[in-house]
N, CA, C and O atoms as a GROMACS GRO file, in nm:
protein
  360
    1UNK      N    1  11.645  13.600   2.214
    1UNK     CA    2  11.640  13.464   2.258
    1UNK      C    3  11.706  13.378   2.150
    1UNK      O    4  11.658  13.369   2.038
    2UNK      N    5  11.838  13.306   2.195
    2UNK     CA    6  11.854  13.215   2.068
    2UNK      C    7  11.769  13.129   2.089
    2UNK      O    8  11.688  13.104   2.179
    3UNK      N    9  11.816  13.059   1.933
    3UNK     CA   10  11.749  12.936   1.870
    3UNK      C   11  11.822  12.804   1.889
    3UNK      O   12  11.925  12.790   1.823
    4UNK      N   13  11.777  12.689   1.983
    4UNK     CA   14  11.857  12.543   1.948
    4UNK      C   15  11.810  12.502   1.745
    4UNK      O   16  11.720  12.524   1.664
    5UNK      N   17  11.893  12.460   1.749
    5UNK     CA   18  11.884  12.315   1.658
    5UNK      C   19  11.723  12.263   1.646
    5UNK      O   20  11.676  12.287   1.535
    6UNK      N   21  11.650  12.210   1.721
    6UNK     CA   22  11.502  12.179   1.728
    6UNK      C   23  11.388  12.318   1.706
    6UNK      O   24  11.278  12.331   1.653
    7UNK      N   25  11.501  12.423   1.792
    7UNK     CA   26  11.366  12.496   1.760
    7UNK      C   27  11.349  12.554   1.600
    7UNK      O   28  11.256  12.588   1.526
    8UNK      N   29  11.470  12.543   1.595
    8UNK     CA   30  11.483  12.639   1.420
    8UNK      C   31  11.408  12.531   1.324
    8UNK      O   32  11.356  12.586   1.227
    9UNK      N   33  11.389  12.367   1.331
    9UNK     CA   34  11.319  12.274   1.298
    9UNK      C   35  11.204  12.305   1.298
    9UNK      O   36  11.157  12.333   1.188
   10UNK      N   37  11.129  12.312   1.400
   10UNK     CA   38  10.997  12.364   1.435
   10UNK      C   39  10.939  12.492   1.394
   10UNK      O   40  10.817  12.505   1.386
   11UNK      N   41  11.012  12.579   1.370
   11UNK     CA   42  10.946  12.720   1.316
   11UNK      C   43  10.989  12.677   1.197
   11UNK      O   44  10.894  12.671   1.119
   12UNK      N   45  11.109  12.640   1.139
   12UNK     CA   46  11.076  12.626   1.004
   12UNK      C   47  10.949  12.516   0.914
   12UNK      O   48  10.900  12.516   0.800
   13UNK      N   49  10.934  12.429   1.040
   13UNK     CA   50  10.794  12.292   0.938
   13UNK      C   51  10.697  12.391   0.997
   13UNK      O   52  10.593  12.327   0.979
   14UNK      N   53  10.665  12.486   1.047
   14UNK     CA   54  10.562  12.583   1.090
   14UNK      C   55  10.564  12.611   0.945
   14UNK      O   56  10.478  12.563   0.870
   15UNK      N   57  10.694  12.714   0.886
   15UNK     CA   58  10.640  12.770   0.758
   15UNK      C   59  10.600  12.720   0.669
   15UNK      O   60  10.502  12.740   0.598
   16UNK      N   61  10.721  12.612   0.669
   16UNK     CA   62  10.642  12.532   0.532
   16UNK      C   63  10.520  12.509   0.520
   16UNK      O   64  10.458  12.546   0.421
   17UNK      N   65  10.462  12.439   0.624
   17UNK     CA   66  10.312  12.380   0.620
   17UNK      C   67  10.248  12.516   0.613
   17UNK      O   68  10.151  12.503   0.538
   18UNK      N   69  10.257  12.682   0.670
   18UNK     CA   70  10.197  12.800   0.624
   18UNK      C   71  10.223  12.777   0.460
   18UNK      O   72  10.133  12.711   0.408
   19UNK      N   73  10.292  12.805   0.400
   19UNK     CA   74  10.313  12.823   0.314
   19UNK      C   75  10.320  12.752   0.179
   19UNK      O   76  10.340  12.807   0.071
   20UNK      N   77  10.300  12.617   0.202
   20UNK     CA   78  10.273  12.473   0.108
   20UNK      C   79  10.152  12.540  -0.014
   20UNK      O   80  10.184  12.520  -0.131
   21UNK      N   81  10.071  12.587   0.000
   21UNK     CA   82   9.985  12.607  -0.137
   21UNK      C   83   9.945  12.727  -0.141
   21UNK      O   84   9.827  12.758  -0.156
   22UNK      N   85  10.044  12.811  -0.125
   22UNK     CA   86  10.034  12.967  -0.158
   22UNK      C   87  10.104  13.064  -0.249
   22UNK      O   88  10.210  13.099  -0.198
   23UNK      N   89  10.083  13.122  -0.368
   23UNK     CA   90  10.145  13.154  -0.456
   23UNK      C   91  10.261  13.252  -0.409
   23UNK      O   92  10.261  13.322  -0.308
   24UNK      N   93  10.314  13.246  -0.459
   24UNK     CA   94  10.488  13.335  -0.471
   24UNK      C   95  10.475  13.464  -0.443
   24UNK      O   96  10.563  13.518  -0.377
   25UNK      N   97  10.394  13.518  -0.476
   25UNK     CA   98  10.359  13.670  -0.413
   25UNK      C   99  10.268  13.652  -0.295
   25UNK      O  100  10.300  13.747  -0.224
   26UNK      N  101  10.201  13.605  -0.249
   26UNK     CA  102  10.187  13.600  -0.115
   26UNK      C  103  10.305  13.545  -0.049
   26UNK      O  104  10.344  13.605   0.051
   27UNK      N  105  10.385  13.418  -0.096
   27UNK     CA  106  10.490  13.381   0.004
   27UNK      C  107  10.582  13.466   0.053
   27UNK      O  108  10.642  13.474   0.160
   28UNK      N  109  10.582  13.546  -0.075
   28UNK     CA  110  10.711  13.650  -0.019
   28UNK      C  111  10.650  13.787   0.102
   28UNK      O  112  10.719  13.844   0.187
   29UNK      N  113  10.526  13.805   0.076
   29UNK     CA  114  10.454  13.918   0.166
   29UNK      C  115  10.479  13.825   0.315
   29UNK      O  116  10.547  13.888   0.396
   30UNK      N  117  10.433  13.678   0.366
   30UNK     CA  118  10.434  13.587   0.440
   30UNK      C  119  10.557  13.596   0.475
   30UNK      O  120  10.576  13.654   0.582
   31UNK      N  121  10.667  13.550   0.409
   31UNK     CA  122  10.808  13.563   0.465
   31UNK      C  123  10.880  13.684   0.540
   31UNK      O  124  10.978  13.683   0.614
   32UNK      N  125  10.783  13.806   0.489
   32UNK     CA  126  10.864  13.915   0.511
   32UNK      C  127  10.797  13.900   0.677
   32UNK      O  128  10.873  13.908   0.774
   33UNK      N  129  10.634  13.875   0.695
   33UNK     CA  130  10.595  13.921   0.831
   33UNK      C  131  10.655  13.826   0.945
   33UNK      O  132  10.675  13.851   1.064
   34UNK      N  133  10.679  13.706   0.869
   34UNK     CA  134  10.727  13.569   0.985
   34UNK      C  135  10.820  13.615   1.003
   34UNK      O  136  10.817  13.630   1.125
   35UNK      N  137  10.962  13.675   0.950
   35UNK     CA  138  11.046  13.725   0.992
   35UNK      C  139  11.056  13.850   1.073
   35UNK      O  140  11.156  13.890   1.132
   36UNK      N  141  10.934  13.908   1.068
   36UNK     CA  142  10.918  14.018   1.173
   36UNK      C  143  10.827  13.972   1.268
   36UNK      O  144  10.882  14.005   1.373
   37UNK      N  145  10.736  13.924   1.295
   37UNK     CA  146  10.710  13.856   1.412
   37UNK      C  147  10.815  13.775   1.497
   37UNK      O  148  10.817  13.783   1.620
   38UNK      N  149  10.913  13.688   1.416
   38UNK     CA  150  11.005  13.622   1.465
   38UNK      C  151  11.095  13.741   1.559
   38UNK      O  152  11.152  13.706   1.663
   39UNK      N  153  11.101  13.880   1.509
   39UNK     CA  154  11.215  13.945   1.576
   39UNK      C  155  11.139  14.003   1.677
   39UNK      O  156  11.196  14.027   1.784
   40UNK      N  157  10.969  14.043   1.656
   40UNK     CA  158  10.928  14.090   1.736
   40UNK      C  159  10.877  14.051   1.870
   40UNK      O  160  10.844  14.128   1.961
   41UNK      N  161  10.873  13.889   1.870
   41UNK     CA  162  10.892  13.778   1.968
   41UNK      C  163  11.038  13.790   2.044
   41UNK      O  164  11.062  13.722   2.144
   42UNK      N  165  11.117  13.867   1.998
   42UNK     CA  166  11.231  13.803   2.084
   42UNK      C  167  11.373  13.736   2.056
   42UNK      O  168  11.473  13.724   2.125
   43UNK      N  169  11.342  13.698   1.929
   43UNK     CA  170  11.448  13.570   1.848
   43UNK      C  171  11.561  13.688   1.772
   43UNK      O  172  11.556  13.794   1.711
   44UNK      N  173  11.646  13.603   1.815
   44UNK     CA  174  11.817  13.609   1.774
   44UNK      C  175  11.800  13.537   1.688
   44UNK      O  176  11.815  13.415   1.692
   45UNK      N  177  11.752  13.631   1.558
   45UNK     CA  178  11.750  13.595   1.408
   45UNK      C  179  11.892  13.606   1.361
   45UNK      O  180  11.931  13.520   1.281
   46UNK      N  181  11.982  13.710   1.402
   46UNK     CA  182  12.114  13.684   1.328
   46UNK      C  183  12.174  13.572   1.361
   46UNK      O  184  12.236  13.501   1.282
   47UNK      N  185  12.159  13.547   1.494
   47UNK     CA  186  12.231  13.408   1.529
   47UNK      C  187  12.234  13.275   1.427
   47UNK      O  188  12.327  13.198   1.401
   48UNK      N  189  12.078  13.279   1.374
   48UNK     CA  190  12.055  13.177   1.282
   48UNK      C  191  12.043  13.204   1.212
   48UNK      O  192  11.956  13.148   1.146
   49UNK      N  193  12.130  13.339   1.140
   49UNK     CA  194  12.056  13.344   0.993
   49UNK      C  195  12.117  13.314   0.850
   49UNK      O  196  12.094  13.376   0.747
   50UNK      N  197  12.216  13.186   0.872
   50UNK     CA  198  12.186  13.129   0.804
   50UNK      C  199  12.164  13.012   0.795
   50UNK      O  200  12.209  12.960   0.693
   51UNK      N  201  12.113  12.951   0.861
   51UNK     CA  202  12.017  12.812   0.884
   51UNK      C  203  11.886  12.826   0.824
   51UNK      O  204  11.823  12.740   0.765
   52UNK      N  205  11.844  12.981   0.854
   52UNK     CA  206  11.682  13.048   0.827
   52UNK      C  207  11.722  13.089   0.669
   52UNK      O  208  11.652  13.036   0.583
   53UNK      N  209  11.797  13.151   0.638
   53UNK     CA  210  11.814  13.201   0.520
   53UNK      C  211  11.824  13.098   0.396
   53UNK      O  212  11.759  13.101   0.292
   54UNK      N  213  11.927  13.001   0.437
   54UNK     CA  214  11.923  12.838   0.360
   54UNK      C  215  11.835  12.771   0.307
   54UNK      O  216  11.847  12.699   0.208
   55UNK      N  217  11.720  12.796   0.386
   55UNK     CA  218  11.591  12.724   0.396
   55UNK      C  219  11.535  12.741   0.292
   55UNK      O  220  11.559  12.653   0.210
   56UNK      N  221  11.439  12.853   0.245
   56UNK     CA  222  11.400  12.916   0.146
   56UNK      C  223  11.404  13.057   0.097
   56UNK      O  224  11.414  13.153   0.174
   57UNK      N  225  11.395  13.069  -0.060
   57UNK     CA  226  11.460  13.227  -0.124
   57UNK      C  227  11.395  13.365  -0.046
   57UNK      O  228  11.446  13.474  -0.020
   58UNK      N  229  11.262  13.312  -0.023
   58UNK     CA  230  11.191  13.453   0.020
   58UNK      C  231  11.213  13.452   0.158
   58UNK      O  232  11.235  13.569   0.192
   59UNK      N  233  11.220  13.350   0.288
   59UNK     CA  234  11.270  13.380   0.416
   59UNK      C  235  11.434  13.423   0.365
   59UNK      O  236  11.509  13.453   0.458
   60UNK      N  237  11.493  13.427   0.226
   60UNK     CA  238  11.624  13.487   0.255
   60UNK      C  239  11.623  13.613   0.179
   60UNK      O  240  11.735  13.661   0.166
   61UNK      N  241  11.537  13.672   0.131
   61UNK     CA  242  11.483  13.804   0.091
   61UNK      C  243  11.450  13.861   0.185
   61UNK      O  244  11.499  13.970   0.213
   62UNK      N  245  11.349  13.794   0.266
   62UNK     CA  246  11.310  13.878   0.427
   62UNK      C  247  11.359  13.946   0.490
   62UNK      O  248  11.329  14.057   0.532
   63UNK      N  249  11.497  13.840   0.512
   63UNK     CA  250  11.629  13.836   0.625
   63UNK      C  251  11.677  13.964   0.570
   63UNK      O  252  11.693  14.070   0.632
   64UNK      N  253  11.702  13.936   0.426
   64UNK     CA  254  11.834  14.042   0.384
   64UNK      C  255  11.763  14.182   0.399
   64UNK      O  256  11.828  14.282   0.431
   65UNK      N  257  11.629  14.188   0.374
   65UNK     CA  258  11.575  14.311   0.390
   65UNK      C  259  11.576  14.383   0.503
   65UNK      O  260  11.631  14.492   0.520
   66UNK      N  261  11.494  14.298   0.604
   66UNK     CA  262  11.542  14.301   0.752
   66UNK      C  263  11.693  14.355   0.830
   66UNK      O  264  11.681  14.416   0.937
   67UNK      N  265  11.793  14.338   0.790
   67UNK     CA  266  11.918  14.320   0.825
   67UNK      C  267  11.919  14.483   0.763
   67UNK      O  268  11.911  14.575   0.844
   68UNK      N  269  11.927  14.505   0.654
   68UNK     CA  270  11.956  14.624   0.575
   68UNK      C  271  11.857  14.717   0.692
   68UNK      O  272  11.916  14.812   0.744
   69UNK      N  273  11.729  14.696   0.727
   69UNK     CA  274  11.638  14.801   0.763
   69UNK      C  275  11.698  14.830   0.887
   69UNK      O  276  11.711  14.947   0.923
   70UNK      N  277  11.756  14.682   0.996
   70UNK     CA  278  11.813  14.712   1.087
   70UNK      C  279  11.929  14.774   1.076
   70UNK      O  280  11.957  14.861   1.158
   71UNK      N  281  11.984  14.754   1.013
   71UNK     CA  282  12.161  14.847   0.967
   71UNK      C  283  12.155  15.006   0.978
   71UNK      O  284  12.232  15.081   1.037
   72UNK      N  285  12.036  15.037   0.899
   72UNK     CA  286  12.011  15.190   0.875
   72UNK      C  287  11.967  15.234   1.015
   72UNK      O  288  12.006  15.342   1.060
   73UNK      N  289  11.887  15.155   1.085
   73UNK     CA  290  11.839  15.185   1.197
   73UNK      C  291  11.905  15.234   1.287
   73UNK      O  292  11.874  15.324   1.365
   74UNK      N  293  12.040  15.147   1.276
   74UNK     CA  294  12.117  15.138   1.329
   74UNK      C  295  12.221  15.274   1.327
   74UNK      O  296  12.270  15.345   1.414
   75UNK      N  297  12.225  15.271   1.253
   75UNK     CA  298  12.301  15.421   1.174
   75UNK      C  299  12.262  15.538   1.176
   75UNK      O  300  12.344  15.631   1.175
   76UNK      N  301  12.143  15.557   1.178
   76UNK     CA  302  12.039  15.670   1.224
   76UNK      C  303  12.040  15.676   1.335
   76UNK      O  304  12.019  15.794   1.366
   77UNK      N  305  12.056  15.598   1.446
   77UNK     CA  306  12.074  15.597   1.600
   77UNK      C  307  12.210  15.669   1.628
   77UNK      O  308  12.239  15.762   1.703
   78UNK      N  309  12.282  15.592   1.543
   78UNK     CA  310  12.467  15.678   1.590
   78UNK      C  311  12.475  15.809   1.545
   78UNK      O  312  12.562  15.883   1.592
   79UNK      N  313  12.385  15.856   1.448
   79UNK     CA  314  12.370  15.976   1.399
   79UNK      C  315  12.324  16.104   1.457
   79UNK      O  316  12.366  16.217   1.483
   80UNK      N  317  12.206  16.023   1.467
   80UNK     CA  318  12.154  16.107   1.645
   80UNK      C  319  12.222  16.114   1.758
   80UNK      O  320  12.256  16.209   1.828
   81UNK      N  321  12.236  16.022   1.764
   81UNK     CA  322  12.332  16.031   1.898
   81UNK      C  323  12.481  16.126   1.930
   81UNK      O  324  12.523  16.163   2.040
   82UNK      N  325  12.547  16.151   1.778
   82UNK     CA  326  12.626  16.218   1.780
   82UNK      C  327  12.615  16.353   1.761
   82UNK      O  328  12.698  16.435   1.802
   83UNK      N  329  12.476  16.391   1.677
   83UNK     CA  330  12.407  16.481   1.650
   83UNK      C  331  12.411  16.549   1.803
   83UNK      O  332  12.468  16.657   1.818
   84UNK      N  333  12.345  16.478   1.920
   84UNK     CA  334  12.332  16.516   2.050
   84UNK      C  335  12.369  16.581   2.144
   84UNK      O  336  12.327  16.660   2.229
   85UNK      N  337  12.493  16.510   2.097
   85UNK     CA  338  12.652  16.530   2.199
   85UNK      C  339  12.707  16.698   2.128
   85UNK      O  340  12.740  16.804   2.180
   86UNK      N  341  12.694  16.654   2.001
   86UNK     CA  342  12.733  16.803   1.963
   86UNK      C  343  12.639  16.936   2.041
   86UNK      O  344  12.678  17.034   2.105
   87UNK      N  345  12.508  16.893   2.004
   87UNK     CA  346  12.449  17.018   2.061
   87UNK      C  347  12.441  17.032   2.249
   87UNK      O  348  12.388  17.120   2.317
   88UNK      N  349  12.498  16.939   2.283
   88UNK     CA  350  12.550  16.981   2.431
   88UNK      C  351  12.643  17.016   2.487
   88UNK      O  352  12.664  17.030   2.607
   89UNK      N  353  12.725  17.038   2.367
   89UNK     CA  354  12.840  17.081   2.391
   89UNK      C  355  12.846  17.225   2.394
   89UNK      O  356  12.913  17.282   2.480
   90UNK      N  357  12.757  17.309   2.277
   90UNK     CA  358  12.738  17.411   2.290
   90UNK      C  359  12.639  17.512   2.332
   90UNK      O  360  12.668  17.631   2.329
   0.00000   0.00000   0.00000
């Protein structure tokens, strides 16, 4: 699901106000899950990511982590997949 302009407003004064008087090691544990709830809702996080990433260091630690986990994921899928084809071939 993309994100307008308002909504990326709104989830981001969501975090802040989560996150206004919480030390740095929780923020960053917090950033990592909002960013996975965010994907697990639905949201076309790459679309915005860097509007989301801009915002603050640990939603851009999240992201980058995120992105990397999806990459491999990603890569492990083509792997298999080619893995597949081979063994149906023979």
């Amino acid at each position: 699901m993309n994100l307008s302009d308002g909504d990326i407003e709104f989830i981001l004064t969501i975090y802040d106000t989560s996150t206004s008087m919480m030390e740095d090691k929780v923020r960053e544990k917090f950033a990592t899950e909002f960013v996975r709830h965010l994907v697990d809702f639905g949201f076309d996080v790459k679309a915005c990511y860097a509007d989301i990433a801009d915002h603050d260091s640990f939603l851009s630690d999240a992201l980058d982590e995120w992105l990397e986990m999806e990459e491999e994921e990603e890569y492990e899928e083509e792997g298999e997949y080619i893995d597949e084809d081979e063994d149906d071939r023979w």
